[in-house]
N, C-alpha and C positions, 0 to 999 in steps of 0.2 A: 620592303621595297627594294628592287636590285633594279640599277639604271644598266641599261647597255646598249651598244653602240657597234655598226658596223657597217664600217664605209667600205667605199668602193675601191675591190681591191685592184688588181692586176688586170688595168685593160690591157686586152690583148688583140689589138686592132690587126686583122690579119691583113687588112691594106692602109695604108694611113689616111684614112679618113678621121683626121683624130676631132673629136668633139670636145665643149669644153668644160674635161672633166667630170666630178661628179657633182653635180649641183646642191648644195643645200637650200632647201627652197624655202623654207616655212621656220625656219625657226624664230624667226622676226617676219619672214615678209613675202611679199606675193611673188610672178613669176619673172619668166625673162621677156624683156620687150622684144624678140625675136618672133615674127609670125607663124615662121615652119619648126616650131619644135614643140616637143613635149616632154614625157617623163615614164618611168619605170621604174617601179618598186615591188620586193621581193618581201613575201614572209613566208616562212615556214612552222605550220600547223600539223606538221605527223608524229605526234610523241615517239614512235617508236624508232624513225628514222637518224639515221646519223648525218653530219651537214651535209649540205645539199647547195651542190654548185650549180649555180643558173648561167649557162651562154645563150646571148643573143647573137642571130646571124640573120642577114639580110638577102643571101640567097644560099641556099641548102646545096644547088646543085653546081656552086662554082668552084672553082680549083684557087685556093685561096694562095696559092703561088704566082698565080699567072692572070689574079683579076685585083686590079687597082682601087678597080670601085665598091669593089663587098667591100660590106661594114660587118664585122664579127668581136664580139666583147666578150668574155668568161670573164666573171668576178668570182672572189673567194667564199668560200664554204660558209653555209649557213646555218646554226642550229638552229632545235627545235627550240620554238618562240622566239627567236632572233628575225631579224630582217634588215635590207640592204638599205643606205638612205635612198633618196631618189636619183635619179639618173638620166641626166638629162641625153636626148638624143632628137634628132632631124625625124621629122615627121615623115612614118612609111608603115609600109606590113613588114615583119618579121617574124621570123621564126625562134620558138625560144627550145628549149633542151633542158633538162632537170637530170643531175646524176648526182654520184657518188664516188668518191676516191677509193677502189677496190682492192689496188694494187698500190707499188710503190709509187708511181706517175700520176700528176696531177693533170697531164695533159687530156683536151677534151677528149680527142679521139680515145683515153685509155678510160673515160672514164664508162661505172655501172650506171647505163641511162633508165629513168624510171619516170620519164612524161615527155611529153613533145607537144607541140602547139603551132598555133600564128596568134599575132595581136595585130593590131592597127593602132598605130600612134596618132593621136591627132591634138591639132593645137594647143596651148595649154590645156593639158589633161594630164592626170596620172593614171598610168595604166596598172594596176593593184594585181599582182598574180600570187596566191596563196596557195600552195601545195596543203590538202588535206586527207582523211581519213591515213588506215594503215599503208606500212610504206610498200608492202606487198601489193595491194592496190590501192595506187594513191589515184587523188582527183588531183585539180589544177583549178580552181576560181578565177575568173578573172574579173577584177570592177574599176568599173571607169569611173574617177573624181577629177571633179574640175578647179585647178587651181583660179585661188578666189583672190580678185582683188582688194589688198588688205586696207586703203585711203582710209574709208569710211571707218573700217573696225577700229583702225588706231584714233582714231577721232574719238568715236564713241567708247573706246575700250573694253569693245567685246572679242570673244576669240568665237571659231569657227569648231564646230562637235559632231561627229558621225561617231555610231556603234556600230558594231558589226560582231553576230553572235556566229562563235565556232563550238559551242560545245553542243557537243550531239544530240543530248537530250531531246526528244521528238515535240517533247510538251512546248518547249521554247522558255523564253523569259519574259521579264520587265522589269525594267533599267529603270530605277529612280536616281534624283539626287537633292540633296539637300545643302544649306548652308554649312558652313564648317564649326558654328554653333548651334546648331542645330541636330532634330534626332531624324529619325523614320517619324517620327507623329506627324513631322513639316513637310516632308520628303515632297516632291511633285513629279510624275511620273515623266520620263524624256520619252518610252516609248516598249512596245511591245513586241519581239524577235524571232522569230522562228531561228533554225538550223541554217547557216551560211547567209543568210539576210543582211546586206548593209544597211542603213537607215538614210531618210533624207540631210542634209544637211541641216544643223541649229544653230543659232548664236544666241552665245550666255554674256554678261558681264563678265567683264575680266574680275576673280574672285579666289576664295579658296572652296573648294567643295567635297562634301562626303560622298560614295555611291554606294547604293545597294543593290541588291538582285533579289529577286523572287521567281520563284515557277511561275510561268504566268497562269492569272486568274486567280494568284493565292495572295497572302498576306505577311506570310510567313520568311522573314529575312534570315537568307542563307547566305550573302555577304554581304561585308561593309567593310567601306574602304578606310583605308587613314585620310589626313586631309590633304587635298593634292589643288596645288597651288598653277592657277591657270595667269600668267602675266602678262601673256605677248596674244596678238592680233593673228594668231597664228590656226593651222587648219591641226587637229588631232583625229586621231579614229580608237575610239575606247573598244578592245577586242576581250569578251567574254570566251574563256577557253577554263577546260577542263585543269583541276588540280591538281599535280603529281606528288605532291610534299605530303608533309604526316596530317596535315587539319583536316577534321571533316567535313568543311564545307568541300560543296563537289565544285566551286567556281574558284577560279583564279583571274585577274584582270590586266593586259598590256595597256598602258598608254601608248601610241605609236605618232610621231611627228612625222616631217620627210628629214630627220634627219637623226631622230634616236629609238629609243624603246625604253620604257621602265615597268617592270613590275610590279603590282601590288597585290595583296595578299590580304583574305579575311582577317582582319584586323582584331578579332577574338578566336583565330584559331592554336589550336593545342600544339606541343612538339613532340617528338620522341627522341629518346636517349637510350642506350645499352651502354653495360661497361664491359670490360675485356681485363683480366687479372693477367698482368706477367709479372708480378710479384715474385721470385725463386726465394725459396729458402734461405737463410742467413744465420750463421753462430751468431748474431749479434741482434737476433729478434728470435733465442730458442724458443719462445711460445707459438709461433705461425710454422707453422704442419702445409701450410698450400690452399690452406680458404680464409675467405675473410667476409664480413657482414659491410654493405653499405646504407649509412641513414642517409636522409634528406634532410636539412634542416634540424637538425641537432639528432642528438642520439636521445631514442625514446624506448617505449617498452618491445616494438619489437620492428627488425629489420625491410627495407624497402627492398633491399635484393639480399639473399642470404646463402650463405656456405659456396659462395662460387668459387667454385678451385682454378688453383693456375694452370691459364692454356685453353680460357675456355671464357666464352660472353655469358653474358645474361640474357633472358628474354626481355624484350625492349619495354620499357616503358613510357606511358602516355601521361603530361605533364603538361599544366599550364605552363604559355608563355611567360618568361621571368627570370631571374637570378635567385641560386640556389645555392646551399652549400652542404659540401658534401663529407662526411666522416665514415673513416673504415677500422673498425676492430677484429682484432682477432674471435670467429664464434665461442661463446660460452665465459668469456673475461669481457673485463673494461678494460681491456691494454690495446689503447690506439696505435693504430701504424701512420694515420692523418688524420688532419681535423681542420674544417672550413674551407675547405680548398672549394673553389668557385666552381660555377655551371650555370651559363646564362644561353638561356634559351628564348632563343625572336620564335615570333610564331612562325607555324608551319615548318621548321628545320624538324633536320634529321640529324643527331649527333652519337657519336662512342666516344668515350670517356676508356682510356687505357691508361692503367695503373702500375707503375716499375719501379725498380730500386735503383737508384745511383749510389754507387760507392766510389768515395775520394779518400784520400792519402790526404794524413793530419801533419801539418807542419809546426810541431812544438813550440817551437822558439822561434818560426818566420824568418830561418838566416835560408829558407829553399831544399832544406835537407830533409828528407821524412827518412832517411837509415841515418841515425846519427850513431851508432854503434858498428856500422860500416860490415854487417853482418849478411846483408843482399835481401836481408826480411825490412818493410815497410814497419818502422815504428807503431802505429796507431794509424787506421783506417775511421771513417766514418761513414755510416751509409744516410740514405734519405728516401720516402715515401714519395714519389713522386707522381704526379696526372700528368695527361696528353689529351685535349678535348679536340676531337676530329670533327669535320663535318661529312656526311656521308653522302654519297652519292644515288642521289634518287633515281638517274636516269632510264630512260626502257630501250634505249636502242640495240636493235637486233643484230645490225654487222658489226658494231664494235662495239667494247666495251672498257671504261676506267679501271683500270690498276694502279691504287696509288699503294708504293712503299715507304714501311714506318722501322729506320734502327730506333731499337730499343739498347741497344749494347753500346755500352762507354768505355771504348777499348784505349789504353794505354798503346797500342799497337798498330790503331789503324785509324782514321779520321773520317772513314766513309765506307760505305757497303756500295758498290756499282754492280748493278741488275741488267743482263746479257738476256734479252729475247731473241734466242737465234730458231731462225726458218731452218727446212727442213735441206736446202740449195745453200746456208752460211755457216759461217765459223764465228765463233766469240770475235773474232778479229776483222771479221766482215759485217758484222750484224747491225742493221741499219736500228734495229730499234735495242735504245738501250739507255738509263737514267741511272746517275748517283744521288743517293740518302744518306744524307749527316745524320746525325744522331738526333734525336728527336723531332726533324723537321722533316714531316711528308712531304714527299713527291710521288706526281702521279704521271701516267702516260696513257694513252689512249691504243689502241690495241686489235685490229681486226680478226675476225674471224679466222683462226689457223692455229696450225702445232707448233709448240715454243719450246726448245727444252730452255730452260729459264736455269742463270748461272746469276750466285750469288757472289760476288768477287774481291776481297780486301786484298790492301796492296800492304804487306810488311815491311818493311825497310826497304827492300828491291826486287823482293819478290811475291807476285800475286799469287795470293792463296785461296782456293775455291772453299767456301764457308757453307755452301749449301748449292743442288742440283737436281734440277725436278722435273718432269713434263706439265705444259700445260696446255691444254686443250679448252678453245673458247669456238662457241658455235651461236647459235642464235637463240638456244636457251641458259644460255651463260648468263653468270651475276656480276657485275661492279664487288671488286673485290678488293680486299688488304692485302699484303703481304709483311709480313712482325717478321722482324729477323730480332730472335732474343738468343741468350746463353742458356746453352745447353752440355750438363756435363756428361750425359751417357749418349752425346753423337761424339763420333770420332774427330771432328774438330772442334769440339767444342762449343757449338752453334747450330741451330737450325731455325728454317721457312715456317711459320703457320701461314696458314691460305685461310682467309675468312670471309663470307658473305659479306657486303656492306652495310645493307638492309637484309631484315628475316622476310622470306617470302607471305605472301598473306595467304 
């Protein structure tokens, strides 16, 4: 289950007609006692799209300098399966806009438009607009919900249930639900879906409940949820959409309020996991040559991943959810480099598992000194086998993509690697896009489609020394990538980039 959340960002009233705010409407309770208003809410259903910034304008054709009474809002970017809370606004026709931040401006006029429309607001109503299919050609849904007056429900303590199936499947579904003690043998069916279908409105007791999914007409459960605890008199709309993560079920499920999002996830689905060896050679483990064996759960008669050499993943594998432990020997001995080091796997994740060595400087006698012979040689070192469990990035969008950076290097000299994406028009010193990596903790950045030469940059006492320097070219069939800055002793400084897929392509 991942909760999220994403309010209303930056109105941008191009005349002040300012309204109040952004309403949360439902998390307890029903509307505004106001007659001329209503509501707007946003999701985004195009896997492949990157967020998608929605402006409402009240006339297209006015010059919003010189007209007081347009009402014009742009709120902040939306990912895919995210959405905005509600949005309260003066009942009218309006015009909405759907794009994409292409450039460095987030301003509307600068942005990539990829839909356009009108709605009608009307009295308490929520006017529901959901961007789907590919972002290449997207659709725009729009459904009208009426906000429900909640008196009666908090009396009775029941909440209010709408489905609405977005996964394409032509067959469609049916949404059962059951008690939270209860299996699929109790289940009772809420109701049966086609493709982009809302359903009528339900009211359940307020409860905890399980949900399943089937193709419709079948029997056969393809998801089932955890127990999802319904407490308040409030309106939900359960959204069936398609699964990006490693499970096989093909369904995934949003809860959406007017004022959050949580997701859930087939509740018996599988993970995947790769590991990645920067392991280098050591006089102080002469038996490891640059491969090593990993077991799962103890060491047995033979290897879950084997002879993977340094500089290089594994092919991923497919794992129940769970906590695991992991042991790596040297092939062909029983001479561990680790042992029981954790891997705990939720379902449906995608994770890499990177493996390094940390060497530290031994302080004999703990007075701070590791040369007590005053010789400029470090008395006694010590190294360690150490993991980095990542979580990898599933995402499909087409104009941008994640680059997260992982130091692997525990330099004596420098306390951080800063990563330089300069455009083809900047200098290291102008480059708008650019993120510093500590040593073992990932950062990532988000990255549009363009030429990067990419600058790897440690700062030595006072002066910045380039560690590594690369071109990088990302297009619309580019992957969600790594970048490992490890030690390297045949580059000329000592250091180099590995670039790695995040996921193996299928």
């Amino acid at each position: 289950m991942r909760f999220k959340s994403n309010l209303l960002s930056t109105i941008s009233p191009s005349k002040v007609l300012l309204l109040s705010s952004a309403l949360v409407l439902a998390a307890c309770g029903g509307g505004s006692d106001s007659s001329n208003v209503g509501y707007v809410k946003f999701y985004n259903s195009s896997k492949n799209a990157p967020d998608i910034i929605l402006t409402l304008d009240q006339d297209l054709e006015s010059d919003d300098d010189d007209d007081a009474d347009n009402f014009e809002v742009t709120f902040n970017g939306v990912a895919y399966t995210e959405a905005l809370s509600v949005f309260e606004i003066d009942t009218n026709s309006y015009f909405y806009e759907m794009g994409w931040q292409d450039e460095d401006s987030s301003d509307r006029d600068d942005l990539e438009k990829v839909a356009e429309g009108q709605i009608n607001v009307t009295t308490d109503t929520i006017q529901l607009l959901v961007l789907t299919d590919d972002i290449t050609a997207p659709q725009v849904e729009t459904y009208s919900i009426d906000v429900l007056d909640d008196d009666e429900d908090e009396d009775e303590d029941l909440f209010n249930l709408r489905v609405l199936n977005l996964h394409p499947d032509s067959v469609g579904v049916d949404f059962y639900m059951s008690e939270s003690d209860e299996t699929f043998n109790e289940a009772t069916i809420v109701g049966q879906y086609n493709y982009k279908q809302l359903s009528d409105n339900q009211k359940f007791d307020q409860d905890e409940y399980i949900f399943y999914i089937t193709k419709s007409g079948t029997q056969e459960v393809l998801f089932t949820s955890d127990d999802i605890d319904y407490a308040y008199p409030a309106q939900y709309v359960m959204i069936i959409r398609e699964n990006t993560g490693s499970g096989t079920s093909p369904y995934a499920m949003d809860r959406m309020s007017n004022s959050s999002i949580t997701e859930y996830l087939d509740t018996d689905s599988e993970a995947q996991f790769r590991a990645y060896n920067a392991i280098r050679e050591h006089e102080l483990i002469p038996n490891y040559t640059g491969t090593l064996d990993i077991y799962i759960n103890g060491v047995d008669d033979e290897a879950e991943i084997s002879a993977l050499e340094i500089g290089s993943y594994s092919e991923t594998k497919v794992q129940d959810k769970g906590d695991y432990s992991l042991d790596l020997l040297i092939p062909g001995t029983t001479e561990r480099l680790l042992s029981n080091h954790l891997l705990s796997l939720a379902e449906n994740t995608n994770k890499t598992v990177f493996f390094y060595l940390n060497e530290e400087d031994v302080d004999l006698d703990g007075d701070g000194n590791v040369d007590e012979n005053n010789d400029g040689i470090v008395d006694e070192i010590e190294i360690t086998i150490k993991s980095l469990v990542v979580a990898n990035s599933t995402r499909e969008s087409i104009y941008d993509h994640q680059i997260t950076m992982i130091d692997l290097v525990d330099s004596d000299d420098f306390n951080f690697v800063k990563f330089y994406f300069v455009r083809s028009d900047e200098t290291i010193e102008t480059a708008l896009y650019n993120r510093s990596a500590v040593y073992t903790q990932p950062e990532s950045i988000y990255l549009q489609n363009n030429t990067y030469q990419v600058f790897a940059i440690a700062e030595v006492d006072s002066s910045e020394v380039i560690l590594s320097s690369f071109q990088l070219t990302l297009d619309e069939d580019s992957d969600e990538l790594f970048l490992i800055v490890e030690a390297d002793d045949d580059s000329p400084t000592g250091y180099r980039i590995e670039m790695i897929k995040q996921t193996e392509d299928e």
